[in-house]
N, C-alpha and C positions, 0 to 999 in steps of 0.2 A: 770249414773243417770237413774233411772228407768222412760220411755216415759207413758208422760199421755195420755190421750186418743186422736187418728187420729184427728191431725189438716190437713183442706186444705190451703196452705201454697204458697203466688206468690215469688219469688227469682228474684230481675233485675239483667242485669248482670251476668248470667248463663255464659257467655264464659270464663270470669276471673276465675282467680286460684281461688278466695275466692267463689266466687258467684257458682264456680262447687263442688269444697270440702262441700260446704253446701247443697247444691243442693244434693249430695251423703249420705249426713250420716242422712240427716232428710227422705230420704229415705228408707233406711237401717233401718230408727227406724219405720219405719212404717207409715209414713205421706205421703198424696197423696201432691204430689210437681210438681209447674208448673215455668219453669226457662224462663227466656227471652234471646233472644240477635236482636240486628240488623238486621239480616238475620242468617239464619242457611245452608247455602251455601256459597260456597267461601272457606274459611280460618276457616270458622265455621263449617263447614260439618263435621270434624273427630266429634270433641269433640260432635255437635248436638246428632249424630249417638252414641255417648257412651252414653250421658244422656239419650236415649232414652232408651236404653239396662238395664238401671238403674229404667226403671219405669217413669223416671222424663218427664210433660206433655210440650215439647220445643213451646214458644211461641215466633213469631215474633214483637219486642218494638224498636221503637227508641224513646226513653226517653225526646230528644226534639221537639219530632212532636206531640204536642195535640190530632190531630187526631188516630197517630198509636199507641196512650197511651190509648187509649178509647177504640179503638178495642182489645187491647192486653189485656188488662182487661178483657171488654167482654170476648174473646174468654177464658179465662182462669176461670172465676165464669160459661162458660157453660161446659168446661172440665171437671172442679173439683166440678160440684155441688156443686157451694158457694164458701166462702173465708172465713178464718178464720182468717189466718195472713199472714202480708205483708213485706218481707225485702229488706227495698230500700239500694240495694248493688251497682248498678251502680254509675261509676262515671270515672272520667283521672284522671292524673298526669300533673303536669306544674312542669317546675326550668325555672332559665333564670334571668338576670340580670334585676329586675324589671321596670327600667323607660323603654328597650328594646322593652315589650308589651304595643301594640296597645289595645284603650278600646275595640274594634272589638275581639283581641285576648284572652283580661280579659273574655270577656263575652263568647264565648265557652267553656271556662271553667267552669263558673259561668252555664250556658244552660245545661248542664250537669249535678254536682253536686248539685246544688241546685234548679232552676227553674224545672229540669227533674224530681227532688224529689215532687217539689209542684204539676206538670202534673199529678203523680201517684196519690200522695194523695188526689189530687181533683176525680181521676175516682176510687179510691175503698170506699173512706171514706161514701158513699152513702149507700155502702151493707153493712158497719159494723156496722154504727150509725142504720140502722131498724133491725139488728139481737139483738142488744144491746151488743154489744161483740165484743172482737177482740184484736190483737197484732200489733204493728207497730215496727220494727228495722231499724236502721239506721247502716251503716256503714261510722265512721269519722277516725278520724287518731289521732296518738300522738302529733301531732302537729297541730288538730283541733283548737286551743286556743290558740298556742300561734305563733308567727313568726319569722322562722328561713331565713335567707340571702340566697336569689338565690329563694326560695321557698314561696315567699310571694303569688302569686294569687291562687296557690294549699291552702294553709294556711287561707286565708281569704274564700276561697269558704267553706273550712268545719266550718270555726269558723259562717259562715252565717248559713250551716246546723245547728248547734249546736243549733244557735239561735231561730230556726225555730219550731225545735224539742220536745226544752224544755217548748217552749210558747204550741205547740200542746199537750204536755204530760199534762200540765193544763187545757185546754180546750176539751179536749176528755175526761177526767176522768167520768162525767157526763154520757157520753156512753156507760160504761161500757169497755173501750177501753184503754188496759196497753201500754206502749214503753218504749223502753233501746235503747239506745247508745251501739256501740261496738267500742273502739278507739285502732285499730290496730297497732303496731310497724312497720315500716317498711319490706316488703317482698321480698327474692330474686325470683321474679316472673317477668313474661314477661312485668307487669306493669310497674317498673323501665325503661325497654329500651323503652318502648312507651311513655313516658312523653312527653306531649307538650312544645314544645320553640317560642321564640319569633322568629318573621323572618328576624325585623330589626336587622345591627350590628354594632357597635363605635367602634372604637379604641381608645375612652377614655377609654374602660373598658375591653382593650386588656389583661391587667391580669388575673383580674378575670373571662372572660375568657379561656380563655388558663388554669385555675386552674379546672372551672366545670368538663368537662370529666374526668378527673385524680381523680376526688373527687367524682363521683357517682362509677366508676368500684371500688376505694376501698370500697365504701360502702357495695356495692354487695358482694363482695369478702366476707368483714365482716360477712356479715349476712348469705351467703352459709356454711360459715366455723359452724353456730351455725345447731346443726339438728334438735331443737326444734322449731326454728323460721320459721315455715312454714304455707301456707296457711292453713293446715289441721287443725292446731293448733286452728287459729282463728274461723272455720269450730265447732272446739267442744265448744266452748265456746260459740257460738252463738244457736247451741242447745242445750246445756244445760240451757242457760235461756229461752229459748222456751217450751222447757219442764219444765220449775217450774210453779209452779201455780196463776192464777193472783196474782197480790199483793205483790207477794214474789220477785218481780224482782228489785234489782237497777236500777239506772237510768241509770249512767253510768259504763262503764266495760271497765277494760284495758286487753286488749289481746297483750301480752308482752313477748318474753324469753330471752331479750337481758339484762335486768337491766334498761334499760332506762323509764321505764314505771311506775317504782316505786316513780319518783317525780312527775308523773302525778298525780297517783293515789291519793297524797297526796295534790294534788292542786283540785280537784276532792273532796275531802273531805270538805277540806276547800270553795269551791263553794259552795257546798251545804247547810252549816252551813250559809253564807251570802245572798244566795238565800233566804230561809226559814226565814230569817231578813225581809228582803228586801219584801217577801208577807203577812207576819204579819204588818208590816208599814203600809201597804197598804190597809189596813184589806182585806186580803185574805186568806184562810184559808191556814196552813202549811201543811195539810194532803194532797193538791193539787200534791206535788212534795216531793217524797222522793227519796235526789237527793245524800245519802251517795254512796261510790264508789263500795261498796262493794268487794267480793273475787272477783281474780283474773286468 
């Protein structure tokens, strides 16, 4: 796809496989790009040190501290002279036999994936609403929507994104301010072995544990065995709607090579036709959310 003209571009989440594959190729296209992580020492220092080698401006974020959300911002609108677009990529993994998690445990996840998302959006949404412009992405999951067993507080924090998102994609419109959803398939990435679990354990529910383990390595197994199914994958597809021009972007976008994504896609479709119901009812206008799934 042919790159429009140099967007300045914040990426959270720069240490993950997806949040660096993007980090690299909206680079490579010519965007000045400023990535975030936690600290960029430690365990973060290789990777910091390549993004840098990359061009890409590494900002230190922890996504749940209000405070180092403000500055990381800051520091990055005085790097990049400006902002132009925001992709809130950070986020965890949970599995775990749901009654297991403590509300304490739901909500680091929830502080994370979603609260971390509203931190952000409350410190950039400032510079974009006075330029009249601007791009917001999200990254959710195939299972943003709906809830799959052992995986429900992962499930319900994105299906909150989701929510959160689509209400901002109607209210920002006004600003001159586009977003898309990217809802990822599952990756054989270091993400998988970091998921969070519960710390409590029962021997009511000694089966099913004793099944989780055996049931995420094959998954992993699965999805290594595919060579399409890779962070990069979801990396192009998220610049390539970056690079279309306002207006032209769907809402939502399955980044998929496994076949699983093809009944999202189509639940995705069907969302959006009830959506578009559902703010005509309401006399709101339908041009608010154009929520078709589009390509793939």
């Amino acid at each position: 796809m042919k790159t429009q003209a140099p967007k300045r571009i914040l990426v959270t989440g720069a240490s993950g496989a997806v949040g660096y594959a993007t980090c690299d190729i909206l680079a490579a296209r010519g965007h000045r790009v400023a990535g975030t992580m936690r600290s960029r020492y430690g365990r973060n220092a290789g990777r910091a040190d390549a993004l840098e080698a990359l061009g890409v401006t590494v900002v230190e974020m922890d996504v749940t501290t209000e405070t180092s959300v403000g500055e990381g911002v800051a520091a990055t609108v005085d790097a990049l002279e400006g902002l132009d677009t925001v992709f809130n990529n950070a986020g965890i993994g949970s599995y775990g036999v749901q009654e297991l998690f403590s509300a304490e445990e739901m909500h680091r996840v929830f502080d994370v994936n979603v609260h971390g998302v509203q931190r952000v959006m409350r410190a950039v949404l400032p510079h974009l609403r006075r330029q009249g412009a601007g791009t917001i992405a999200y990254t959710s999951s195939l299972i943003g929507r709906i809830s799959v067993p052992f995986y429900a507080t992962y499930c319900a924090s994105k299906w909150a994104l989701e929510a959160i998102a689509q209400a901002y994609r109607a209210e920002l419109a006004r600003f001159g301010i586009d977003s898309f959803i990217v809802e990822p398939g599952a990756l054989p990435t270091p993400f998988l072995d970091g998921m969070f679990t519960p710390s409590e354990k029962s021997d009511d529910y000694a089966p099913e544990a004793a099944a989780l383990e055996p049931s995420l390595k094959g998954m992993i197994e699965f999805l290594k065995s595919n060579p399409e199914q890779t962070p990069e994958m979801v990396a192009e597809v998220v610049a390539d709607l970056l690079d279309k021009p306002h207006g032209e972007r769907p809402f939502r976008v399955v980044a998929d090579r496994t076949g699983m994504g093809d009944a999202i896609a189509g639940y995705n479709e069907l969302l959006g036709r009830v959506t578009r119901d559902i703010y005509v009812a309401n006399g709101m206008s339908a041009d608010l959310l154009s929520l078709n799934a589009g390509p793939t």
